[in-house]
Residue frames as qw, qx, qy, qz and C-alpha x, y, z in Angstrom:
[[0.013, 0.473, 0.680, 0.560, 30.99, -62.60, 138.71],
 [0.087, -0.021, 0.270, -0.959, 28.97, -59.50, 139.77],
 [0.284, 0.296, 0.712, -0.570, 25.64, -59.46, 141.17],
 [0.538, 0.442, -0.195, -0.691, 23.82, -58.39, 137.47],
 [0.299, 0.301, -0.823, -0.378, 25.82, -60.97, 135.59],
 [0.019, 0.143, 0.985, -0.099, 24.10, -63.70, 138.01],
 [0.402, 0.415, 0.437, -0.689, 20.87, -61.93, 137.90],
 [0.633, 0.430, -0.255, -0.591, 20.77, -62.45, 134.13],
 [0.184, 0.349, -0.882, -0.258, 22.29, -65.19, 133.98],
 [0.232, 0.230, 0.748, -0.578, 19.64, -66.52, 136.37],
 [0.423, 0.427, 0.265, -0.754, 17.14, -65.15, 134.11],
 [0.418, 0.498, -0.599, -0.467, 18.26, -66.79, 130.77],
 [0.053, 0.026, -0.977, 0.206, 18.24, -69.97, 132.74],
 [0.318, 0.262, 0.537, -0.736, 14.60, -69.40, 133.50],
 [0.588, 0.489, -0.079, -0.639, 13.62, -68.24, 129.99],
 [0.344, 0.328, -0.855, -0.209, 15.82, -71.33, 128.44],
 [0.245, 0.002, 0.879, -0.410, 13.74, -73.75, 131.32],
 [0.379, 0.528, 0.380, -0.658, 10.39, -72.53, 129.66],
 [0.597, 0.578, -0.316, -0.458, 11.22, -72.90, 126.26],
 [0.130, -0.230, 0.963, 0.046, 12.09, -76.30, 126.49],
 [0.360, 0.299, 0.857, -0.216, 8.16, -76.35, 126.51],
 [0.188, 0.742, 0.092, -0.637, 7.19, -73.61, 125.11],
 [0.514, 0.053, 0.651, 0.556, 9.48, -73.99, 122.12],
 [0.281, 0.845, 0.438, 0.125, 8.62, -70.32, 120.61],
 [0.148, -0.968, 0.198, 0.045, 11.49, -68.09, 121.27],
 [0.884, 0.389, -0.198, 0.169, 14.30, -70.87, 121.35],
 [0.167, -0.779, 0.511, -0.322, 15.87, -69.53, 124.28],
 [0.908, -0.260, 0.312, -0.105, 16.82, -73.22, 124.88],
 [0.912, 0.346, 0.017, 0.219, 18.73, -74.26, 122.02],
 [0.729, -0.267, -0.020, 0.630, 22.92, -74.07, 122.80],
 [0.497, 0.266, 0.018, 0.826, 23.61, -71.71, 120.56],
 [0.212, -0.741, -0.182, -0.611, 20.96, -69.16, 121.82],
 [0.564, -0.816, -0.119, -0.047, 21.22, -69.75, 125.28],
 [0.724, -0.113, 0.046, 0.679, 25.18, -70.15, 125.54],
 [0.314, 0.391, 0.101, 0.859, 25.62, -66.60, 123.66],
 [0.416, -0.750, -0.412, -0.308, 23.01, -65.28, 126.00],
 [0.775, -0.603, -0.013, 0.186, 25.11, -66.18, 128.90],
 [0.612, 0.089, 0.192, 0.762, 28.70, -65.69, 127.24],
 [0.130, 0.582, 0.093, 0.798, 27.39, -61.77, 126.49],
 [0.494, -0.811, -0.131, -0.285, 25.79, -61.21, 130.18],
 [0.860, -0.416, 0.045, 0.293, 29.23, -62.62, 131.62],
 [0.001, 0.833, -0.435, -0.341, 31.55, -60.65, 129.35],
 [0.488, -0.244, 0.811, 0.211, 32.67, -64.11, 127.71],
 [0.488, 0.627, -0.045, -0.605, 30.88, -63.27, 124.57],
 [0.577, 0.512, -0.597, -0.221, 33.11, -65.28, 121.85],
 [0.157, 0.129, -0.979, 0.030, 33.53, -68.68, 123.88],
 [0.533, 0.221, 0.582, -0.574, 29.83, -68.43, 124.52],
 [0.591, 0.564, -0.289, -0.498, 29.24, -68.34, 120.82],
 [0.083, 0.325, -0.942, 0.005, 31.84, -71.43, 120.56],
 [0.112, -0.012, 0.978, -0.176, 30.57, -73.51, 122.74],
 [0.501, 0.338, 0.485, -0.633, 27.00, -73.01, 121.94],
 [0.639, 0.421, -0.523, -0.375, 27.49, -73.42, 117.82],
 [0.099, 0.226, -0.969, -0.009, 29.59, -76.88, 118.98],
 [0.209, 0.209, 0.859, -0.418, 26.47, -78.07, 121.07],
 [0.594, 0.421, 0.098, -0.678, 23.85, -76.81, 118.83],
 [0.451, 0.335, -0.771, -0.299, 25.46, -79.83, 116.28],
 [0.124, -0.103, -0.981, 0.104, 24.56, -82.19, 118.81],
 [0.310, 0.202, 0.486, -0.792, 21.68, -80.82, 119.94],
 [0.517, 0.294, -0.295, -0.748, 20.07, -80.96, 116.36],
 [0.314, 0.007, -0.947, -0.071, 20.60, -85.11, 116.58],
 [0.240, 0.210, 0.771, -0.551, 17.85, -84.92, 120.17],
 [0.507, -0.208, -0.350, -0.759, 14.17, -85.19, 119.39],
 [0.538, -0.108, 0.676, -0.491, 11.51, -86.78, 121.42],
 [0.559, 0.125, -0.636, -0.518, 10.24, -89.63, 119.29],
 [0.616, -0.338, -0.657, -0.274, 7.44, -91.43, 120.69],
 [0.805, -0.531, -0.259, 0.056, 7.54, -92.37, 124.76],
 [0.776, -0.033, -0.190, 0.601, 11.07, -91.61, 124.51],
 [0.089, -0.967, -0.216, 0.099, 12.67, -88.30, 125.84],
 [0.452, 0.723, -0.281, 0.441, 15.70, -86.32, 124.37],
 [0.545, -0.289, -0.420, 0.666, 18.24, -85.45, 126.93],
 [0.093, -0.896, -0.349, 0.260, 18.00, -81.78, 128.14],
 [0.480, 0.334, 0.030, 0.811, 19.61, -79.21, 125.88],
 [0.384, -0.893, -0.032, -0.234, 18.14, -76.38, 128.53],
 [0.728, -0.604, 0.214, 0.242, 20.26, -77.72, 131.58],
 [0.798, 0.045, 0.175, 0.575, 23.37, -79.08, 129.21],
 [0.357, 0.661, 0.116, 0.650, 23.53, -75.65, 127.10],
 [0.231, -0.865, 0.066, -0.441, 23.31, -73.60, 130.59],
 [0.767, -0.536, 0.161, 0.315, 25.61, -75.54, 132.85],
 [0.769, 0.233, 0.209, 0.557, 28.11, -76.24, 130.28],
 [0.056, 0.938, 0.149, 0.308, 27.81, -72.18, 129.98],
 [0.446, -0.850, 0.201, -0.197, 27.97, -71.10, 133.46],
 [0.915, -0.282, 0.120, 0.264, 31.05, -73.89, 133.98],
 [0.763, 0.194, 0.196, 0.584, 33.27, -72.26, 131.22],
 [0.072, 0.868, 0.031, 0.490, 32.55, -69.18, 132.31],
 [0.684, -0.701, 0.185, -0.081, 33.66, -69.92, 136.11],
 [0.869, -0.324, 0.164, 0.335, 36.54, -71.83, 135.00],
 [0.028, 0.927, -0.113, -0.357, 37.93, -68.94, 133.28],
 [0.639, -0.098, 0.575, 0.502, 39.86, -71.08, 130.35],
 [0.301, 0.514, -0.210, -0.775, 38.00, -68.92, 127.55],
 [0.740, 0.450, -0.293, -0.405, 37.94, -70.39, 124.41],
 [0.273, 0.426, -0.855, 0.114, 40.50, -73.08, 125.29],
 [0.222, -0.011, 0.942, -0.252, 37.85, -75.11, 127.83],
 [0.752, 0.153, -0.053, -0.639, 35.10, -75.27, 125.41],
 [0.537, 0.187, -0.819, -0.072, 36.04, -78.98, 124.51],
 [0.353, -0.099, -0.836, 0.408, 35.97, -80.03, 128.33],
 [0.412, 0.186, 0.307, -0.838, 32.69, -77.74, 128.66],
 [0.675, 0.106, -0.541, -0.491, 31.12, -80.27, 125.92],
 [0.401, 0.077, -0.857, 0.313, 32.48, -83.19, 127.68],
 [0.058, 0.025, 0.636, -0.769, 30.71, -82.03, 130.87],
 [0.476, 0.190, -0.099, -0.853, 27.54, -81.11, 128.88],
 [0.521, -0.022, -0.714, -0.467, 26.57, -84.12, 127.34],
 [0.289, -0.340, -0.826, 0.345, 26.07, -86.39, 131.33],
 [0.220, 0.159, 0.224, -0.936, 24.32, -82.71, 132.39],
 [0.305, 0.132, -0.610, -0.720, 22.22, -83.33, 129.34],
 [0.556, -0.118, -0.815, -0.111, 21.12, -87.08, 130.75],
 [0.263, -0.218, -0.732, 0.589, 20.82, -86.12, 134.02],
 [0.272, 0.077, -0.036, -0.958, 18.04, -83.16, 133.18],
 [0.460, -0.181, -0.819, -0.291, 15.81, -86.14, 132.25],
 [0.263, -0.336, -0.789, 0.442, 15.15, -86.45, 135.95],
 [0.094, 0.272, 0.213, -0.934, 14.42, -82.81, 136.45],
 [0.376, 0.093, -0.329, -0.861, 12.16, -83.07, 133.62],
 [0.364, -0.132, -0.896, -0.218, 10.83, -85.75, 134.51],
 [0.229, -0.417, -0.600, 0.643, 9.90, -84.51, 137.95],
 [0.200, 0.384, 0.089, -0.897, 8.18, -81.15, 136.82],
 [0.452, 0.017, -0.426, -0.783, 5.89, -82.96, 134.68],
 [0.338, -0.424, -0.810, 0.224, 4.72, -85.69, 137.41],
 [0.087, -0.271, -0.511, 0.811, 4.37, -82.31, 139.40],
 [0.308, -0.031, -0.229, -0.923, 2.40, -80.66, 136.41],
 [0.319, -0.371, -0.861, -0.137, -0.39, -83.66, 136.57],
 [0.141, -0.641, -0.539, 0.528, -1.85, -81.60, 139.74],
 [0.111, 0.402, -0.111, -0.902, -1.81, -78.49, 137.70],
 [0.092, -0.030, -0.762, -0.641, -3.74, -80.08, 135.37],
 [0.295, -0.442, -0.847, 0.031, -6.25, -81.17, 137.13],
 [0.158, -0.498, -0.374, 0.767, -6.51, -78.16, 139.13],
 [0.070, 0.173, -0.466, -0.865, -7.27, -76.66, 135.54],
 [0.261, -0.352, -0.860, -0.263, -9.61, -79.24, 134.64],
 [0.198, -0.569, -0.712, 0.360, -11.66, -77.58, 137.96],
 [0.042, 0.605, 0.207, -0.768, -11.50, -74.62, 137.38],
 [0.146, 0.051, -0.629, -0.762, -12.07, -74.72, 133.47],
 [0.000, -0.552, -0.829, 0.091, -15.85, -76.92, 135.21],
 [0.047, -0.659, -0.412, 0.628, -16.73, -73.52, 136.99],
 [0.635, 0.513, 0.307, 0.488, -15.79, -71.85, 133.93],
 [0.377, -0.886, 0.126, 0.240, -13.19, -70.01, 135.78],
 [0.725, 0.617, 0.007, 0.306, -11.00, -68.94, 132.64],
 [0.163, -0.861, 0.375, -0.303, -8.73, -66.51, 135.05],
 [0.616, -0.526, 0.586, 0.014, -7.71, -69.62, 137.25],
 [0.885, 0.396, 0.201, 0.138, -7.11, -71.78, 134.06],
 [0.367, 0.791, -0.343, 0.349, -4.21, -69.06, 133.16],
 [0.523, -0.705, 0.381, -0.291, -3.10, -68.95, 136.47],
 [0.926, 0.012, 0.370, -0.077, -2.77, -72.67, 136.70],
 [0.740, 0.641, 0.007, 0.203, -0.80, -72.48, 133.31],
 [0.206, 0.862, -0.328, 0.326, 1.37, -69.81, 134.22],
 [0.739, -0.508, 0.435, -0.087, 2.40, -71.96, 137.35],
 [0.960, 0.178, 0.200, 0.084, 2.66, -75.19, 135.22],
 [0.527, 0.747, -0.067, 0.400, 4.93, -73.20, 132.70],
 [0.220, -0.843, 0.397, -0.289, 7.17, -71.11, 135.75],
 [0.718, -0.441, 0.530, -0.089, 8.25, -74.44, 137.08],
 [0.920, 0.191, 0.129, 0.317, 9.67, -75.66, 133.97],
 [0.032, 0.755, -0.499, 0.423, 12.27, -72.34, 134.45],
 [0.612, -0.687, 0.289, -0.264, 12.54, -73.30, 137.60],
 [0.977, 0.034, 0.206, -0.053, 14.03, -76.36, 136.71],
 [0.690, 0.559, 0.071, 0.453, 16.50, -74.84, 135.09],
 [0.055, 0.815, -0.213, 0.535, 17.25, -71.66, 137.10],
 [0.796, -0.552, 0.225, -0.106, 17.68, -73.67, 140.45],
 [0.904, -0.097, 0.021, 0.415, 20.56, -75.68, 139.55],
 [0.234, 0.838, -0.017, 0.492, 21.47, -72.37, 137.13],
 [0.110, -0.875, 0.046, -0.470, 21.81, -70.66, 140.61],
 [0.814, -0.553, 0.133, 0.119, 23.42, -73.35, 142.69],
 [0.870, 0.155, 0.088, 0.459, 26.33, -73.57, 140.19],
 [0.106, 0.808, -0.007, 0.580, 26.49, -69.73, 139.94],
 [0.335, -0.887, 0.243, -0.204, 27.40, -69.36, 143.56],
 [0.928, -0.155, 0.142, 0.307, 30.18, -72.24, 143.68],
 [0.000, -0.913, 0.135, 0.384, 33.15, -69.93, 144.06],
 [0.700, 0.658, -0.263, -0.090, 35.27, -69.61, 140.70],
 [0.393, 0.735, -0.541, -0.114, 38.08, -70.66, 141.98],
 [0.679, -0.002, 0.677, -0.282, 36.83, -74.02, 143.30],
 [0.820, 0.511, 0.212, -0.146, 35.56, -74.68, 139.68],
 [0.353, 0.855, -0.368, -0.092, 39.10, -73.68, 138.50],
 [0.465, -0.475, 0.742, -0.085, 40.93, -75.70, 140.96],
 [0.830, 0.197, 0.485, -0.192, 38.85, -78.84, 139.64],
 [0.664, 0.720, 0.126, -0.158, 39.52, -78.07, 136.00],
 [0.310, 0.749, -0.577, 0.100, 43.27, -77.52, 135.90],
 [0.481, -0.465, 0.732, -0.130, 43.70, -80.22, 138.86],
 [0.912, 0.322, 0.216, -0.136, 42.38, -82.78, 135.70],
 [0.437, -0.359, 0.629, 0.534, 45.25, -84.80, 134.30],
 [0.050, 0.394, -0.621, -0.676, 46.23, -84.77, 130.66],
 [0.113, -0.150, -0.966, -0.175, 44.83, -88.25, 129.38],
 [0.216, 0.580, 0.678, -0.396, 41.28, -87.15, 131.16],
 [0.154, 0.735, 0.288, -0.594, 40.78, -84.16, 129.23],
 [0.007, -0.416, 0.680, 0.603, 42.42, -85.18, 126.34],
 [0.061, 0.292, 0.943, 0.147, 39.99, -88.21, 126.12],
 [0.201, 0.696, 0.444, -0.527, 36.97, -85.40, 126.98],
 [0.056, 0.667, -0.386, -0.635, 38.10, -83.49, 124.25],
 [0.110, -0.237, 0.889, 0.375, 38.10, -86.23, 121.90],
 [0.055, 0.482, 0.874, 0.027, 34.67, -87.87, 123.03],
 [0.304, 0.637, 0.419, -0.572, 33.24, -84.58, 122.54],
 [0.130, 0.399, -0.580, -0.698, 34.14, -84.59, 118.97],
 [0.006, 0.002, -0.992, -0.124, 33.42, -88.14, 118.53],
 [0.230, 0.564, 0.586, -0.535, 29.66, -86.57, 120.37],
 [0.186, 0.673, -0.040, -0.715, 29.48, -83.72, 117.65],
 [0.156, 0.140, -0.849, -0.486, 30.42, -86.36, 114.50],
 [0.031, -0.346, -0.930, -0.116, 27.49, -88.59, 115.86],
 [0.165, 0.520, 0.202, -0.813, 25.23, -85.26, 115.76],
 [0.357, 0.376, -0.502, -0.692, 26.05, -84.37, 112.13],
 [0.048, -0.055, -0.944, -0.322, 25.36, -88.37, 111.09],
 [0.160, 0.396, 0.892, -0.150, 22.25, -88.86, 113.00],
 [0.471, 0.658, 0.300, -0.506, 20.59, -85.53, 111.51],
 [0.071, -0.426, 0.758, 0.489, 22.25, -86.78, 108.26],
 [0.077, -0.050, -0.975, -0.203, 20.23, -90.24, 108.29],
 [0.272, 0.519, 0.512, -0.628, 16.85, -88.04, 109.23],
 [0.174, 0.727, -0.124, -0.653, 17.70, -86.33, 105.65],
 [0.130, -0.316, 0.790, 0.509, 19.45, -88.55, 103.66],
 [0.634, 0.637, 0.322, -0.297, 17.01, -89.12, 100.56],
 [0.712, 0.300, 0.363, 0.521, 18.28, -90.14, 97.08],
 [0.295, 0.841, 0.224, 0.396, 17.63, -86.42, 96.02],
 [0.341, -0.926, 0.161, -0.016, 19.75, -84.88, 99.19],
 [0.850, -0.054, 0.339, 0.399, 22.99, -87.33, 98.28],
 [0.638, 0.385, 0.087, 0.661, 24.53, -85.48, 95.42],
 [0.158, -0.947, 0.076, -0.269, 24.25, -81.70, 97.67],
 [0.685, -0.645, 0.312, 0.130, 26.06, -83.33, 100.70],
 [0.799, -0.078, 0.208, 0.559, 28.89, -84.75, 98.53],
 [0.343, 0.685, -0.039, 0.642, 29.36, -81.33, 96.44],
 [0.211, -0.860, 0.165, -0.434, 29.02, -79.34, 99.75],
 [0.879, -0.363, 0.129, 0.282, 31.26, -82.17, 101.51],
 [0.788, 0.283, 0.262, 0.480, 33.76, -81.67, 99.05],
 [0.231, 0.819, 0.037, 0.525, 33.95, -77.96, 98.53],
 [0.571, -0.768, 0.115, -0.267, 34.09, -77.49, 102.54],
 [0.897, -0.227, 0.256, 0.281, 37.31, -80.33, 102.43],
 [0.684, 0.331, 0.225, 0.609, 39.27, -78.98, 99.22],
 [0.089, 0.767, 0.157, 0.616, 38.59, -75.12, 99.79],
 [0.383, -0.040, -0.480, 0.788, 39.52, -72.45, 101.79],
 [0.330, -0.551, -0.616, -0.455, 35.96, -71.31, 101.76],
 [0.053, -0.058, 0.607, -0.791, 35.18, -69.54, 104.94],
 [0.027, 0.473, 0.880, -0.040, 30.99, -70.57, 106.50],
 [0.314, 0.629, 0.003, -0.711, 29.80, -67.19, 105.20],
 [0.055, 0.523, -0.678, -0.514, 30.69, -68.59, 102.08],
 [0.145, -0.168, -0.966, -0.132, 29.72, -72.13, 101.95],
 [0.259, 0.564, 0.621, -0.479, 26.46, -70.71, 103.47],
 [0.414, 0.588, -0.204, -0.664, 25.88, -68.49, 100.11],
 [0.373, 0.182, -0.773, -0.480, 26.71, -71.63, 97.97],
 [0.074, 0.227, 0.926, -0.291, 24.31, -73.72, 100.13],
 [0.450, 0.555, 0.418, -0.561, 21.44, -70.97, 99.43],
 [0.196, 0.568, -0.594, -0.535, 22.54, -70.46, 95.93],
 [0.000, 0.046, -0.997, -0.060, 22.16, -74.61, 95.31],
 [0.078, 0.379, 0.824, -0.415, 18.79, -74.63, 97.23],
 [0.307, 0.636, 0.048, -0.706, 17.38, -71.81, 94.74],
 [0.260, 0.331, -0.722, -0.550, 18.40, -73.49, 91.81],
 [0.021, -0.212, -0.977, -0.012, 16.58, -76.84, 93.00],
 [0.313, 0.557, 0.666, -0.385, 13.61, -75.01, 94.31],
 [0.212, 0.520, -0.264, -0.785, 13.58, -73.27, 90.46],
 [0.190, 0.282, -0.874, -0.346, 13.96, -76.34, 88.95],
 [0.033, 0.205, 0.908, -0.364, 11.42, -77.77, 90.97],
 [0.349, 0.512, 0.275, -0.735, 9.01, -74.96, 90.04],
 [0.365, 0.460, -0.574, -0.571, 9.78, -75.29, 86.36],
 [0.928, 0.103, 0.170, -0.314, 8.22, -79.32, 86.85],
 [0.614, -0.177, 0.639, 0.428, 11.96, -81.00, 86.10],
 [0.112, -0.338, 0.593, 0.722, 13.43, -80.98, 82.22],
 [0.662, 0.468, 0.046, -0.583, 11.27, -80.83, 79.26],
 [0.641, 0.519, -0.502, -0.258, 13.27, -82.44, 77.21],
 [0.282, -0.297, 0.880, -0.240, 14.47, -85.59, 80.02],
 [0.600, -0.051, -0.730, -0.323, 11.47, -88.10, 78.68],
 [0.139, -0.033, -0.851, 0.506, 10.87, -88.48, 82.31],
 [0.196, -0.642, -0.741, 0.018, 7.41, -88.43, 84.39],
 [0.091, -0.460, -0.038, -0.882, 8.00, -84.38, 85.19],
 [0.509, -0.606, -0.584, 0.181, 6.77, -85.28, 88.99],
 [0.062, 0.923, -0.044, 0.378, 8.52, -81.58, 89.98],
 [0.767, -0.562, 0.270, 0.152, 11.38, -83.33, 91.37],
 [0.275, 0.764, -0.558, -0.173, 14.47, -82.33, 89.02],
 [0.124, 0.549, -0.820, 0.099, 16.67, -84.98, 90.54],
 [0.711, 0.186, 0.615, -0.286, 14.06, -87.33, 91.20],
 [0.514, 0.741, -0.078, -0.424, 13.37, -87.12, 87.90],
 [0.320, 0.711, -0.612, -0.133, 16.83, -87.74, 86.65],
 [0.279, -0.254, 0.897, -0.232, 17.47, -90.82, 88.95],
 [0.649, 0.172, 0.559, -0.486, 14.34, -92.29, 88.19],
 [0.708, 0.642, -0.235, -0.176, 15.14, -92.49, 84.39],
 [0.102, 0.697, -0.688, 0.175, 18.08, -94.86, 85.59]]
């Protein structure tokens, strides 16, 4: 890898560290940062892969309450920088998931650590916000805010110099049955994605889409340009119907739920 590629790559890792907090640019989420890294590396179409695959799981993480998500920052850049070094292309995205998901759990720490550290930035704020020293308040921020990159570009830059064909060795020296089973459990990873932002959604009125758009996407050669046009296409008609206060002529309560509506007369 040439001295640019790691300089950006280095840099996406930064910007992807920062939006983990930030969360205004989305340079974190798989698919953005992966293609980031897959176009600064030349590796352009298995960046794109592996970053759609992981963006399915990615959509299942959320913080909800005390609890913390794993790290799609770290997972979506290692997993990157790994399948770029091990030079399989498109063929080791599977066993670049696989790899991603423990990355993923293990970022917890990191993140856990750069926000014990922020507590002193805070406070340092808090003093200077007394004086009403609005300059060191940024300052303070911008620190607070550099060190979640950091978090990210530091490993970023330790994996980046591990030489490629160390990472290659590793990857081909993996028997069959390992990487077959990786391969597998990263499906098995990407199925419990789809479900859990399924059961976030799932709402009498969202039931009869998913089975038509289950169904079309199983029986059809449909390509996802496609099924994306009948998905907006669907989602206009409801929000029409929706405008229009459900059927006049249904005897129902006309709540401006169509399919509410309909169900509810049942």
């Amino acid at each position: 890898m040439s001295a640019i590629s790691i300089v950006l790559v280095i840099i996406v890792a930064f910007l992807a560290g920062m939006e983990g907090v930030l969360d205004e640019f989305q340079f974190h989420q798989p698919l953005v940062a992966c293609t980031l890294i897959g176009l600064v590396t030349g590796q352009l179409e298995a960046g794109i892969i592996l970053g759609g695959t992981l963006q399915m799981i990615a959509l299942g993480w959320a913080n909800i309450g005390a609890a913390v998500a794993p790290d799609a920052a770290l997972a979506s850049v290692a997993s990157a920088i790994i399948l770029v070094l091990g030079g399989q292309g498109t063929a080791g995205v599977s066993t670049a998931i696989a790899v991603a998901i423990p990355l993923a759990v293990a970022g917890l720490f990191l993140t856990m650590v750069v926000r014990t550290l922020s507590v002193a930035c805070v406070h340092r704020m808090d003093a200077a916000a007394e004086k009403a020293n609005f300059k060191g308040v940024e300052i303070w921020h911008i620190i607070a805010i550099a060190m979640q990159g950091l978090r990210i570009a530091i490993p970023a830059g330790a994996l980046l110099f591990i030489p490629a064909t160390t990472v290659q060795n590793f990857l081909t020296s993996m028997p069959a049955w390992l990487t077959d089973g990786m391969a597998i459990g990263g499906g098995m990873v990407v199925a419990v994605g789809y479900a859990m932002v399924i059961n976030m959604m799932a709402t009498k009125e969202v039931w009869p889409f998913f089975a038509i758009g289950f169904c079309v996407a199983a029986l059809s050669d449909l390509t996802l340009i496609a099924l994306g046009a009948i998905g907006v296409s669907l989602a206009l008609i409801y929000l029409t119907l929706s405008e229009s206060g459900g059927s006049s002529n249904g005897g129902g309560s006309n709540t401006g739920d169509p399919l509410g509506d309909i169900l509810n007369n049942y």
